[in-house]
N, C-alpha and C positions, 0 to 999 in steps of 0.2 A: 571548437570552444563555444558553451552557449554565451548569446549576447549580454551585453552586459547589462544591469537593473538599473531600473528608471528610477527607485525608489528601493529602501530598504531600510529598518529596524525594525524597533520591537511597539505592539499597543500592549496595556496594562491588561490581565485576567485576575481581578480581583484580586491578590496578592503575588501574584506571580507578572510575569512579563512572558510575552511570544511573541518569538522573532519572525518576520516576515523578507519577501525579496520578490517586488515587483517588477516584471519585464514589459514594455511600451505602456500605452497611459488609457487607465479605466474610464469607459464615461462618455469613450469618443465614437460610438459604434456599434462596433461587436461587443458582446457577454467577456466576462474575463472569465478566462478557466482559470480553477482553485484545483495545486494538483496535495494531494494528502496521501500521505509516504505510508508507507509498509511498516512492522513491527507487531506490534505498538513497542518505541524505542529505539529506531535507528533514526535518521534525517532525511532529508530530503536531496540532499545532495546526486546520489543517482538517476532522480529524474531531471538533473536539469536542465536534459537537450530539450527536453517540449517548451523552453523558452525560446528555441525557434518558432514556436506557432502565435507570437505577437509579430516577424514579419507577416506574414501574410493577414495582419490585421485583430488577432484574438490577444488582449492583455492577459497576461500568466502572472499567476502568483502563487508561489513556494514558500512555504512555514516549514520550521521544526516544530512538530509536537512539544508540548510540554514535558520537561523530564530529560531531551536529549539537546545536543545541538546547542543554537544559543538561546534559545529558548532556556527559561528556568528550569533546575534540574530537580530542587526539591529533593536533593539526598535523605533526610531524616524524616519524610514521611513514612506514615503506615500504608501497609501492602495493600488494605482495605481501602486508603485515597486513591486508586490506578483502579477507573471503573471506565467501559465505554461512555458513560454519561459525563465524565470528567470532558471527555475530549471532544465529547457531543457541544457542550457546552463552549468550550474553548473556541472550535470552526463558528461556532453563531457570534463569537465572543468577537473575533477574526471579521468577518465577511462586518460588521453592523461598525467596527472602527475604522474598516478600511473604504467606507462608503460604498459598499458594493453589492450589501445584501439584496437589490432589486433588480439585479441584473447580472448574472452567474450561472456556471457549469461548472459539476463537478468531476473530477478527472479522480478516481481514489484507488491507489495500489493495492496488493494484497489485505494486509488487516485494513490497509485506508478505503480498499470497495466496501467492507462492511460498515464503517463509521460511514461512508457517505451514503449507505443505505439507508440508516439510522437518521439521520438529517433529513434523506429525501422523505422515508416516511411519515413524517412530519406536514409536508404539503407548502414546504413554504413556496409563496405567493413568484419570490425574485428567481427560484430554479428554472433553469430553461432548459439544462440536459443534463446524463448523468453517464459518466465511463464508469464500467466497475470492472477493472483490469487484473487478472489473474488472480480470484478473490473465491474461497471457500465460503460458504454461504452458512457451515453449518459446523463448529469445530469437531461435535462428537463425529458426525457421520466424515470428516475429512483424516481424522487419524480413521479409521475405517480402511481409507485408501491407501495413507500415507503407509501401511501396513504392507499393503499389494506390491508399492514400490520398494520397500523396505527388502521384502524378500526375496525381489527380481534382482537384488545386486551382486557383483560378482560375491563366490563361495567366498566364505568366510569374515564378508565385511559387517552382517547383521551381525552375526554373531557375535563381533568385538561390540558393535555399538551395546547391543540388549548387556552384554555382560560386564560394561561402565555402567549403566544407568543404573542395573539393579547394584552394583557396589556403589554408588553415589561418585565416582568419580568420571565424570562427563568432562571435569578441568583439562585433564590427561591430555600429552600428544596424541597417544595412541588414538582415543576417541576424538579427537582434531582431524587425524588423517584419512580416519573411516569417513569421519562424518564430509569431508570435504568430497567422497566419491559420488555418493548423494546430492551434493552441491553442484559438480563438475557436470550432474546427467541431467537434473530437473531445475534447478536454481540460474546457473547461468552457464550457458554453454558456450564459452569463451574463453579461449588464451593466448595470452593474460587477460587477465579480468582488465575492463578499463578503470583509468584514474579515478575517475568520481561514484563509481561503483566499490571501488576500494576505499574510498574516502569514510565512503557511510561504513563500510564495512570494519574500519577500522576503529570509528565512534565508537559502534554497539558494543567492540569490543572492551575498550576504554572506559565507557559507562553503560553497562548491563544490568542497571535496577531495572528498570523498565519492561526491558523485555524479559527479563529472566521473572519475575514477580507476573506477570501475564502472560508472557507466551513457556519458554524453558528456556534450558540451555543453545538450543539449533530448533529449526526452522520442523523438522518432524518428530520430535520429542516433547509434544505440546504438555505439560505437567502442571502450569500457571493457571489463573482464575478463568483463562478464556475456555480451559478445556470441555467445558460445559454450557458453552456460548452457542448464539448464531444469532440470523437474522431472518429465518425461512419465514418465521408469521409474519413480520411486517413486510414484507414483499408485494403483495398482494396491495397495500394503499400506496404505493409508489403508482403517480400519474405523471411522470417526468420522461419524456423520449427517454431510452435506455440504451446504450451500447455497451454491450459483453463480450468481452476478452479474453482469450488464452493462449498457451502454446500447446502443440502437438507433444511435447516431451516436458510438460508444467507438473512442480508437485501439486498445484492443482488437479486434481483431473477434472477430466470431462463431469462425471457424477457429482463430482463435488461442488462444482460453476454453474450444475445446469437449471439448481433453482431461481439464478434470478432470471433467468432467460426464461424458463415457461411459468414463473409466477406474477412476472414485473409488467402490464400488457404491457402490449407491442415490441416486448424486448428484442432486440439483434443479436447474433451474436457471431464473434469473428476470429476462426480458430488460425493464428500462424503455425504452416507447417514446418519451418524452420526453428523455432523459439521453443525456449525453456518455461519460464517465470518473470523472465524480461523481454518481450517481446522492442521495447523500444530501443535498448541499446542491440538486441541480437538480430532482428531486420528494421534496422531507424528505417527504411525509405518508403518500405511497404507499411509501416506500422504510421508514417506520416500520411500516406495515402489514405488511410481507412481512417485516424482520425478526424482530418480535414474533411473529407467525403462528409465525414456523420456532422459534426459542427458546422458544415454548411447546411445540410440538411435542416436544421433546426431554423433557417432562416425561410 
């Protein structure tokens, strides 16, 4: 069970509220790591074992994005309000309420690597490192791959997905069951999924503006505003230590993660060969190992 929070509610975002949940006490030492969840539109919920890394002295702090979670949901917004710059905005919105913008690491999950790319690019002054964990750098060139895996799956499972999608019916069991084969090989390779992995899992599905309006319906039928996204040109003004994240069997692939590794200098990067997409629930001990290693490092 991760420990329990020193602190937690919401600071105001200009008309909206975002919820926060801080572990040990910022201020007193170490940088706090700020971890920024996946989506855009599910929670944070699944990362919250790295609130184990306030014992060994690092303050963590977990938000829901705006839109899911307890964070403001903002149902009757326009699709055109859901921009990286919303949430760009949001994290500075975050880090400058919670007195901590001068002193920070950002730990950022899949879509949360590229919004923390997006920030670091920026240069601000309080960044002291930057995890960008299983995080496509480039959405066109990641459906690219997502294609490769796509058709690596057992006979007949593409073929159901492609023939929901082009009927618009993705709602479907049928395309749930496909799609979860997908899931079961590159997303999380675990059974049962655990509790707070299911947790978020269950949110997205509960409240799916978000993701679905940016990302799609599932995690490789990218069709939302991101599908023409990235982050390859600012990589290059990221001056923040870097450490780069993946799994051996990630619907990231390798091609897809390896821009911020040879664009970002001195980037790292550290492939587990047991892990999907979640390297932190699918080897926590090793994946505690290489975090802590790199966060000391920056001392």
């Amino acid at each position: 069970m991760p420990r329990s929070p020193s602190a937690r509610g919401t600071v105001p975002f200009g008309d909206y509220a975002t919820w926060y949940r801080v572990t040990g006490t910022p201020g007193r030492g170490r940088p706090a790591v700020v971890t920024l969840h996946g989506g855009p539109g599910v929670t944070h919920d699944y990362l919250l074992d790295l609130a184990g890394l306030a014992d060994a002295g690092w303050p963590v702090v977990h938000y829901d994005q705006l839109g899911n979670g307890g964070s403001s949901t903002v149902p009757d917004a326009d699709p055109g309000f859901w921009t990286p710059a919303v949430f760009n905005d949001e994290l500075g919105n975050l880090l400058s309420r919670l007195g901590i913008a001068d002193d920070y690491v950002l730990f950022g999950h899949s879509w949360g690597g590229l919004l923390a790319a997006v920030h670091a690019s920026h240069r601000p002054p309080g960044l002291r490192g930057l995890v960008v964990a299983n995080s496509p750098a480039s959405y066109p060139e990641w459906l690219k791959e997502l294609k490769v895996l796509r058709d690596a799956l057992p006979p007949g499972v593409n073929e159901t997905l492609a023939a929901h999608e082009a009927a618009g019916t993705t709602d479907s069991r049928e395309y749930f069951d496909a799609m979860m084969v997908f899931y079961n090989r590159h997303v999380l390779r675990m059974d049962p999924w655990p509790r707070l992995y299911t947790a978020t899992f269950m949110d997205t599905l509960g409240n799916p503006t978000v993701y679905r309006t940016m990302n799609g319906p599932c995690e490789f039928h990218v069709v939302g505003t991101l599908k023409d996204w990235g982050v390859i040109d600012l990589l290059p003004r990221i001056d923040t230590p870097t450490l780069v994240i993946s799994g051996r069997h990630d619907e990231v692939t390798p091609n897809s993660a390896r821009p911020f590794h040879d664009l970002i200098p001195g980037a790292r990067w550290h492939v587990f060969d047991e892990s999907s997409h979640n390297p932190h629930l699918e080897e926590p001990e090793r994946f505690t190992e290489v975090i802590t290693e790199f966060l000391t490092s920056l001392e």
